[in-house]
C-alpha positions in Angstrom: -101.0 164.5 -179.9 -101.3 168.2 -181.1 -98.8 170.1 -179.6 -100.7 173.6 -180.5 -101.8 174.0 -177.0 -103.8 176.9 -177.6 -104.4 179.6 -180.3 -106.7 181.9 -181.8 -107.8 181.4 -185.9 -108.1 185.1 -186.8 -110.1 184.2 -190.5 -112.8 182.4 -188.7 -112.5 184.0 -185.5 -112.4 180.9 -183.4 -110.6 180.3 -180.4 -108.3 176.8 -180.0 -107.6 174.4 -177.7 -105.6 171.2 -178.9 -107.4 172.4 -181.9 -111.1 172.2 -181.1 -113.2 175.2 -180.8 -113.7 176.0 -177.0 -116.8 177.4 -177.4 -117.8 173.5 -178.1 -115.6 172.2 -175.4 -117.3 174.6 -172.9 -120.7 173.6 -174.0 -120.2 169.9 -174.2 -117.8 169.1 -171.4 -117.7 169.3 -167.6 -114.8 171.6 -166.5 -112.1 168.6 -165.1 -113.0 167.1 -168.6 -111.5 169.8 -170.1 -108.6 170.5 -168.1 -107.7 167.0 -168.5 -107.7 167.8 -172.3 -105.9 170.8 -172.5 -103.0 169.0 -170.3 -102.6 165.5 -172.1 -105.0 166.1 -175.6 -106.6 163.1 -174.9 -110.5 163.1 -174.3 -111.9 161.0 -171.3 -115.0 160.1 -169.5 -116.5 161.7 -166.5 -116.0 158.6 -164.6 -112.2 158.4 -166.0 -112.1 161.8 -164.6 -113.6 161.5 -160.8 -111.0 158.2 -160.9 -108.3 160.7 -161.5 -109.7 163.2 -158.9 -110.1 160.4 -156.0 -106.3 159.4 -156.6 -105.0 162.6 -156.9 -106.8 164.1 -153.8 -105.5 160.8 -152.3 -101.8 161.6 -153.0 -102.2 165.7 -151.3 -103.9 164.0 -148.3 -100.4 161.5 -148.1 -98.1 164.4 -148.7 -99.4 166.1 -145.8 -100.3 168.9 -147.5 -103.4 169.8 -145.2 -101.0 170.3 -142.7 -98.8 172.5 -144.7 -101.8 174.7 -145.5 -102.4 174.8 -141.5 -98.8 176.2 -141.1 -98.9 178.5 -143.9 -102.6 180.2 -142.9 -100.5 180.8 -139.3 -97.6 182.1 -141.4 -99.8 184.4 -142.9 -101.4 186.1 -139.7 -98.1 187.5 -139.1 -98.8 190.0 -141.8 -102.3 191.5 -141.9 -101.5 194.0 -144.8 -100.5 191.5 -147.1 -102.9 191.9 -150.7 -104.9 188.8 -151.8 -102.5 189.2 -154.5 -99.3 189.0 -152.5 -100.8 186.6 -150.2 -101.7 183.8 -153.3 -98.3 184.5 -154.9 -96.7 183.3 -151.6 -99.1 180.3 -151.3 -98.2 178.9 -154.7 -95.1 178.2 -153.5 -97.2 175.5 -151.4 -97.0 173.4 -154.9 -93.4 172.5 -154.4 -94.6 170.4 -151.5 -97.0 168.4 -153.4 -95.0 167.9 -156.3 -91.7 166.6 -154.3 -88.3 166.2 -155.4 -88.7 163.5 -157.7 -86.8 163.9 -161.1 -88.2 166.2 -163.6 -90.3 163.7 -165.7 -92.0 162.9 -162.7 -93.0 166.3 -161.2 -94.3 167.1 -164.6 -96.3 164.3 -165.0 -100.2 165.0 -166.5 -101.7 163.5 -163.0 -99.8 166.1 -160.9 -100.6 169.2 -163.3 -104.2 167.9 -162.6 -103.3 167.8 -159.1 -102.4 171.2 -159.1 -105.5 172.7 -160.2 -107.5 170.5 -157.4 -105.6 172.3 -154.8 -106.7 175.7 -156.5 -109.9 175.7 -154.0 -107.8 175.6 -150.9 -105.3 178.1 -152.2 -107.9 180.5 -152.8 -109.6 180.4 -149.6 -106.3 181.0 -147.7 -105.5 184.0 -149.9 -108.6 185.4 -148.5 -107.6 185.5 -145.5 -109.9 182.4 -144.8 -109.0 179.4 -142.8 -110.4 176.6 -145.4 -112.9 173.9 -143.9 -111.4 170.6 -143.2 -113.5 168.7 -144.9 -112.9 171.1 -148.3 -110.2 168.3 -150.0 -112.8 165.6 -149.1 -115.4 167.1 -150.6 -113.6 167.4 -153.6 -114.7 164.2 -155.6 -115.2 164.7 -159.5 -116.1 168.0 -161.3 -119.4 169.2 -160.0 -117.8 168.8 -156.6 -114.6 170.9 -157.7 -116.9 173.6 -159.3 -118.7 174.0 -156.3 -115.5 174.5 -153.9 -114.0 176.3 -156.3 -116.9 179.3 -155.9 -117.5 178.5 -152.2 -113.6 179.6 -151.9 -114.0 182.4 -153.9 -117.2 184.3 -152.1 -118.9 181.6 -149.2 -121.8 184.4 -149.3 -122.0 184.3 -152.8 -125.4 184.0 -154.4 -124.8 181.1 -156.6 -128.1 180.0 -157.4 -128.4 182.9 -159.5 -126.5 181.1 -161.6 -126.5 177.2 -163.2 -124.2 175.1 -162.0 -123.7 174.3 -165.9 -123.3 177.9 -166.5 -120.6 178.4 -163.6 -118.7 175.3 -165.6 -118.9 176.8 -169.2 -117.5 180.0 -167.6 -114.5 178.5 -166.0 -114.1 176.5 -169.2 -114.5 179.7 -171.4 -111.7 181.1 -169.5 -109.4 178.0 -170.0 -107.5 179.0 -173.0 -104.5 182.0 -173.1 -104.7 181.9 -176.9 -101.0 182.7 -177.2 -102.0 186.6 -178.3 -102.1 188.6 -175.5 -99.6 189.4 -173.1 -100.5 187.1 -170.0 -99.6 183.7 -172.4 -96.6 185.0 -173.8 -95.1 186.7 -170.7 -95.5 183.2 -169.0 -94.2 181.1 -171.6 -91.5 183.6 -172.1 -90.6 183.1 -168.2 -90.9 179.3 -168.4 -88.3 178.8 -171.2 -85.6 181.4 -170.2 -85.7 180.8 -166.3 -86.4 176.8 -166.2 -87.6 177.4 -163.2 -90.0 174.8 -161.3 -93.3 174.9 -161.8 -94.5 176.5 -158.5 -92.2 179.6 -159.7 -93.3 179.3 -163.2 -96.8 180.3 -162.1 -95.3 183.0 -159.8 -94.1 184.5 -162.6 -96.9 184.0 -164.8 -99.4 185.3 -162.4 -97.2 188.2 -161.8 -96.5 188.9 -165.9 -100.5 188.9 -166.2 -100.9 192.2 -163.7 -100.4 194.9 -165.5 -102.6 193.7 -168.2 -105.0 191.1 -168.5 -105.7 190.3 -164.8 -105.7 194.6 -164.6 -108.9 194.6 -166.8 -110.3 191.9 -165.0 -110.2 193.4 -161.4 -111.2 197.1 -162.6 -114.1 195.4 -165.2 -115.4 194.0 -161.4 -114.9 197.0 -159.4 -116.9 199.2 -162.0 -120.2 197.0 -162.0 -120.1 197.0 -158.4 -119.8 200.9 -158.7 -123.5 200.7 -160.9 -124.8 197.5 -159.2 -128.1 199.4 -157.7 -128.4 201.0 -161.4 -128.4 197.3 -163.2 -131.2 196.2 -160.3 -133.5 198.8 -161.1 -133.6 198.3 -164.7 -131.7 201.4 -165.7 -129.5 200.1 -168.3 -129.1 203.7 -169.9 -127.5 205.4 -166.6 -125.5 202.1 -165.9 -123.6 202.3 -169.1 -123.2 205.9 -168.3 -121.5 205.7 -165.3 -119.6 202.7 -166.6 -118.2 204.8 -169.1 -117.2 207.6 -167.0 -113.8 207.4 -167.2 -111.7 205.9 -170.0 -110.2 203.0 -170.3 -113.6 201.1 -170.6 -112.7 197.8 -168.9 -113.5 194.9 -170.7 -114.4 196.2 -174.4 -112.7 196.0 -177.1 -109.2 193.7 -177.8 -106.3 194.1 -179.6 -106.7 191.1 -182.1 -110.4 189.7 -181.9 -112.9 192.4 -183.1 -115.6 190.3 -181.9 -115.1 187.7 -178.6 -117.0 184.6 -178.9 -116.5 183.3 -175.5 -118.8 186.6 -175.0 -121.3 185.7 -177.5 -121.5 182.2 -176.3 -121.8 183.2 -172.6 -124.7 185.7 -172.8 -126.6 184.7 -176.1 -128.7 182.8 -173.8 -128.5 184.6 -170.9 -132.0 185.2 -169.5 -133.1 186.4 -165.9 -130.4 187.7 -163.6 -127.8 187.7 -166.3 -130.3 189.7 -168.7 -129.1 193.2 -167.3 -125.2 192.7 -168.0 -126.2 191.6 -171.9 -128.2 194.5 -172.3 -125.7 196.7 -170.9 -122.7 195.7 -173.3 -125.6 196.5 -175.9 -126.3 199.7 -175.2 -122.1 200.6 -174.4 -121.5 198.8 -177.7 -124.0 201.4 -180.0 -122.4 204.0 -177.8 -119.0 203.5 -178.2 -118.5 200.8 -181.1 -116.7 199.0 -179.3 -117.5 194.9 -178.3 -117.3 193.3 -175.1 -114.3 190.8 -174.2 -113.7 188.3 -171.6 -113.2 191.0 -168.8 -116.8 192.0 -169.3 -118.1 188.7 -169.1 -115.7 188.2 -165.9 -116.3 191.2 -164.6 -120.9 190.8 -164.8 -120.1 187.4 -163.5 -118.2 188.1 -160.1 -120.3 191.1 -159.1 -123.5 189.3 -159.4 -121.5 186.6 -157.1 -120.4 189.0 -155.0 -117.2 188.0 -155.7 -114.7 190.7 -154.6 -112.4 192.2 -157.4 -109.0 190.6 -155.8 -110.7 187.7 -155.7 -111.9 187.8 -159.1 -108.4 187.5 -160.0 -107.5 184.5 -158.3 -110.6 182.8 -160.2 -109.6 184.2 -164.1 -106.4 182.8 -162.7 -107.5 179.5 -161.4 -109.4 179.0 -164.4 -106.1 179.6 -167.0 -103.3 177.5 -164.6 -104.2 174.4 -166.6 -103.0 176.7 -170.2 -100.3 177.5 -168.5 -98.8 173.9 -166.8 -99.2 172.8 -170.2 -97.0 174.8 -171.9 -94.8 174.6 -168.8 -94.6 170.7 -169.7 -94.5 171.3 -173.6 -91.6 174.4 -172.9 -89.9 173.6 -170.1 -86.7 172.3 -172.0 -87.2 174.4 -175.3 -85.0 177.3 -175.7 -84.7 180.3 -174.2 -86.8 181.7 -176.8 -88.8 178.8 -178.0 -86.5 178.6 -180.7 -83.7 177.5 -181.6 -81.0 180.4 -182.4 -80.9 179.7 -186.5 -84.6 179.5 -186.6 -84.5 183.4 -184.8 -82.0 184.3 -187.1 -83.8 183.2 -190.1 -87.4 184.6 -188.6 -85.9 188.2 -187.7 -83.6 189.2 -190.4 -86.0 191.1 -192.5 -87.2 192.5 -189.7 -85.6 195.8 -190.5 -87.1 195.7 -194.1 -90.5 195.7 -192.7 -90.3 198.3 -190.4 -89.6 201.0 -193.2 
């Protein structure tokens, strides 16, 4: 098995998972599919993967996590100024349920990372402030089922036949990678190897890291087309970018390694109809400011045509990167502090010095 989890080949401008291009993976696979691969490497079928699904839903229905998720949405009442942020940081913690005591090998084991990411849907909705249907873990039964859920938690009102169910699962799987270049990826695996803590903190922390950066772009890229939502319905591309621009930073354009994002150029090259507008509009911003659009933009044109509200919108880029980052949870969790061991640092940092003057 490939143990480069993710990464990014700069020459061709490619994006990596387990070493295939994700672009392909997004276009070829069903979303589950792909999180399976990213967690174990190994490529299975769709019926392989609603087999996992059934027994994995099987096993939160026996750990009585329905009923946790009952106590926890009372819990919650308590505090009506909690953030959707603050409130899905405390329901994480939920994951120590379903994982158990067991001995380490065990609670890291590929069937409960996959398990994790099922219970996504419900852990959304709560963060809401929603009381999630009882039939919502039932319902979950392969990937198209999981897809669905998984928007339905995000926005119930949202207008999702605007969009293809297959285009709503090459976005999630577009999203899947970290890439190990940008802050959110190394902050978490940073936080995994020197705290060793479990995985329920482990994505505390990660989801916490990725504020101030990532998941900041993310949320503000969402709250500006909402801002020029009437302007992108009426055609007027021009004033849209405009406004959009108003203030600087531009949310989601340009990136500190990739001059070009091809998750961008894979997601809107045949983007026709309702998703017309938000290709034109990174057009016209592009020739403006020379700048190209990156995953925030193609976040960011995605949840505000759902309706999907910014918070929210971060629980989903989330969502869709937990598998990245229970992978190198499993892969880190008893490396070194640093990911390497203290003669290797030595040897990597010495000329450090010489190359700063």
């Amino acid at each position: 098995m490939n143990e480069q989890i993710d990464q990014f080949d700069i020459d061709n401008n490619q994006l990596l998972v387990r070493s295939e291009n994700v672009i392909k993976l997004a276009q070829n696979y069903s979303f589950l599919s792909n999180v399976w691969f990213i967690l174990t490497g190994n490529r299975i079928t769709e019926s392989e993967v609603s087999k996992l699904v059934e027994e994995q839903i099987a096993l939160i229905k026996s750990k009585d996590i329905i009923q946790i998720i009952d106590s926890t949405y009372q819990l919650l009442q308590y505090d009506q100024h909690l953030s959707v942020f603050q409130r899905f940081s405390f329901i994480l913690g939920v994951i120590e349920r379903f994982i158990g005591t067991e001995d380490l090998n065990d609670f890291l084991s590929e069937d409960k990372s996959l398990g994790i990411v099922l219970l996504m849907p419900l852990f959304i909705t709560l963060a809401t402030g929603r009381y999630p249907e009882p039939k919502l873990i039932d319902n979950i039964q392969d990937s198209q089922s999981f897809v669905h859920e998984f928007w339905n938690a995000l926005q119930p009102k949202a207008n999702l036949i605007t969009l293809s169910k297959f285009k709503l699962e090459q976005f999630m799987s577009l999203l899947i990678g970290g890439f190990g270049v940008v802050t959110p990826t190394t902050a978490a695996i940073r936080f995994i190897a020197s705290t060793k803590s479990r995985i329920g903190a482990s994505l505390v922390g990660s989801f916490c890291a990725t504020g101030p950066s990532h998941m900041g772009a993310c949320k503000f890229s969402t709250m500006r087309f909402v801002s020029i939502k009437s302007e992108l319905e009426q055609g007027n591309i021009e004033l849209a970018a405009k406004k959009y621009c108003t203030d600087k930073p531009w949310p989601g354009f340009g990136h500190p390694v990739m001059l070009r994002d091809p998750r961008c150029d894979a997601f809107f090259d045949d983007s026709t109809g309702s998703m017309a507008p938000f290709k034109e509009l990174s057009e016209v911003i592009t020739n403006q400011t020379g700048l190209k659009p990156n995953v925030d933009f193609m976040i960011g044109s995605v949840m505000s045509k759902l309706n999907v509200e910014s918070e929210a919108s971060l629980l989903g880029f989330f969502s869709c990167r937990i598998p990245t980052l229970i992978a190198h949870y499993r892969l880190r969790y008893r490396d070194h502090s640093f990911g390497l061991k203290s003669e290797d640092l030595r040897a990597k940092y010495k000329k450090v010095p010489e190359s700063w003057l």
